[in-house]
C-alpha positions as CSV (number, residue, x, y, z in Angstrom):
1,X,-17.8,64.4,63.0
2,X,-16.8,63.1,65.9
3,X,-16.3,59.9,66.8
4,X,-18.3,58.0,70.0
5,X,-15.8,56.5,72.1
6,X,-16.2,52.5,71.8
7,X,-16.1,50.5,75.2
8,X,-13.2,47.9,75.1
9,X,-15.5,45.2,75.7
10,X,-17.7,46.8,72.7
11,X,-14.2,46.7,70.8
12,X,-13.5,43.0,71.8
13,X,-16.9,42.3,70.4
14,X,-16.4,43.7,67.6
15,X,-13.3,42.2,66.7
16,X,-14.6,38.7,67.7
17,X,-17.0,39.4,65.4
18,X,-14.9,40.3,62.7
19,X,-12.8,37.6,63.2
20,X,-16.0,34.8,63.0
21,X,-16.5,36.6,59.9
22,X,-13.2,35.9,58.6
23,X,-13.1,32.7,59.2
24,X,-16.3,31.7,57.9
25,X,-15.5,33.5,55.0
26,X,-11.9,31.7,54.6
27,X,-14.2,28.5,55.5
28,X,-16.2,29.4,52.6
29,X,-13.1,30.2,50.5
30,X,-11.6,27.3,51.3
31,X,-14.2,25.1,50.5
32,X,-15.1,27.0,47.0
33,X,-11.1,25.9,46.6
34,X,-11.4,22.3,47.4
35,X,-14.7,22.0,45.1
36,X,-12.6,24.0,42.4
37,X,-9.6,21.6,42.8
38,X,-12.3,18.3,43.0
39,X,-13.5,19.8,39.2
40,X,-10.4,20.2,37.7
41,X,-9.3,16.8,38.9
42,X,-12.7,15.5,37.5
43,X,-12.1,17.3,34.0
44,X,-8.0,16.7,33.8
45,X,-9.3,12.8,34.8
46,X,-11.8,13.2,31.9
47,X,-9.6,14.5,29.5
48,X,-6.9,11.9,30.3
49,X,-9.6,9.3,29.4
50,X,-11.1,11.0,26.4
51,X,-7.0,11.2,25.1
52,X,-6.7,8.0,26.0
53,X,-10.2,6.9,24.1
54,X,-8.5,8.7,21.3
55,X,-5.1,6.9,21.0
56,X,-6.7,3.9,21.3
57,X,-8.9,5.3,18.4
58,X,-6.4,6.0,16.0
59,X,-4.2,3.0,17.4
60,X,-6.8,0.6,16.0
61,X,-7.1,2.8,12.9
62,X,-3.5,2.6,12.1
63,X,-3.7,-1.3,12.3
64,X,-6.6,-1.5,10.7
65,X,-4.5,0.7,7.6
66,X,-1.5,-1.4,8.3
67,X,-4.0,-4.8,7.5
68,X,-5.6,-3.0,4.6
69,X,-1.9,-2.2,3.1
70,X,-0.4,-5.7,3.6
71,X,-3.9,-7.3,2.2
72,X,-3.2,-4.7,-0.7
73,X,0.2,-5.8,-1.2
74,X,-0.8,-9.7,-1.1
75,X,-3.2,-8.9,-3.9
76,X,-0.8,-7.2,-5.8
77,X,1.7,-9.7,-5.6
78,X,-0.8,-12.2,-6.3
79,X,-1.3,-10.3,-9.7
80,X,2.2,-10.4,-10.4
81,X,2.4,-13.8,-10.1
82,X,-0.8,-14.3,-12.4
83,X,0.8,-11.3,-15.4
84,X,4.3,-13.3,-14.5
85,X,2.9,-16.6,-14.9
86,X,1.4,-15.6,-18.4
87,X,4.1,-14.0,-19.5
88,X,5.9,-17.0,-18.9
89,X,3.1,-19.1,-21.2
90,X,3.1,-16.7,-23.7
91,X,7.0,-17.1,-23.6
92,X,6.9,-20.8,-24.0
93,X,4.2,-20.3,-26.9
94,X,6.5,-18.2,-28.8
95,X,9.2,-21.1,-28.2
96,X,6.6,-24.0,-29.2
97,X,6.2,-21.2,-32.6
98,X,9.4,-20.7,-33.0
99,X,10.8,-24.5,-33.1
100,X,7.6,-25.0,-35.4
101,X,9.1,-22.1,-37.8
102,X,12.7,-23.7,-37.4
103,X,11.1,-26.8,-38.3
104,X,9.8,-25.2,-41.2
105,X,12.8,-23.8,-42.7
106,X,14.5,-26.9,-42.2
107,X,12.1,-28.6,-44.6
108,X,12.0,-25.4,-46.7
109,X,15.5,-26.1,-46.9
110,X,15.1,-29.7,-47.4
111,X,12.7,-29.5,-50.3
112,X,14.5,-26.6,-51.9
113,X,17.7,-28.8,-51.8
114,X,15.9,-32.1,-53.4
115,X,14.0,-30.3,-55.8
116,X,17.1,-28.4,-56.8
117,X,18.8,-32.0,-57.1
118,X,15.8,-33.5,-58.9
119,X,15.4,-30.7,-61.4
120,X,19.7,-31.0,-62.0
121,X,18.9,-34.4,-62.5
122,X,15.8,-34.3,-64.8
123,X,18.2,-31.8,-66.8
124,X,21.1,-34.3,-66.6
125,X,18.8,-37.1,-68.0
126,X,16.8,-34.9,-70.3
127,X,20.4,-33.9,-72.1
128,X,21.5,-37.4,-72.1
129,X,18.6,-38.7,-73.9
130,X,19.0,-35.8,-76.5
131,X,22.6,-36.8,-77.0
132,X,21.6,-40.2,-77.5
133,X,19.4,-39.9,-80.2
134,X,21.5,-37.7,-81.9
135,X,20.3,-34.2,-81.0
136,X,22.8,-32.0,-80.8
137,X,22.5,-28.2,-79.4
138,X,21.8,-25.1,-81.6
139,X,25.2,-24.0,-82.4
140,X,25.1,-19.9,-83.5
């Protein structure tokens, strides 16, 4: 196959043509480009507020853990105080006991002492009055 011989001016038309072509395809291209680049600024603008949204999520979670924790602890050192402060009643119960028992021995003591006296006495006088009259003790 042979090939018609094309006219320069047919050639210059052509290329002109060509080249309009080009460029409103690199127009097109371009433009497909900046709407690309307009998207992804749109989504990395969304993301960095949906990121953002999320910090400040877990940021108010965190203190919101942080006042749940310390209200914990207050309680629990509130308890303390409470099982402390009965402890420390209980301890001064066993003290108030313990004197009362002291106490108790003392006079246990006491009476054992006087009767122990009395009864060494009573003897004493009993054996007296049976010397007096004359009573003397079995003798084996």
């Amino acid at each position: 196959m042979a090939e018609d011989p094309v006219s320069q001016d047919q050639h210059r038309a052509d290329m002109a043509e060509l080249r309009l072509e080009l460029a409103n395809t690199l127009a097109s291209l371009d433009k497909r480009t900046e709407l690309i680049a307009q998207d992804l600024i749109a989504v990395r603008r969304e993301m960095t507020e949906r990121f953002a949204q999320v910090e400040r999520q877990m940021a108010e979670g965190r203190e919101t853990m942080l006042l749940r924790f310390e209200q914990m602890d207050q309680r629990m050192d509130q308890r303390f105080e409470q099982v402390d402060q009965r402890f420390e009643q209980v301890g001064q119960q066993f003290a108030r006991h313990e004197a009362r028992l002291l106490n108790l021995a003392n006079w246990m003591r006491t009476t054992f002492v006087t009767l122990a006296l009395v009864a060494v006495g009573v003897a004493a006088q009993l054996f007296y009055t049976l010397l007096r009259f004359g009573l003397k003790p079995p003798t084996p």
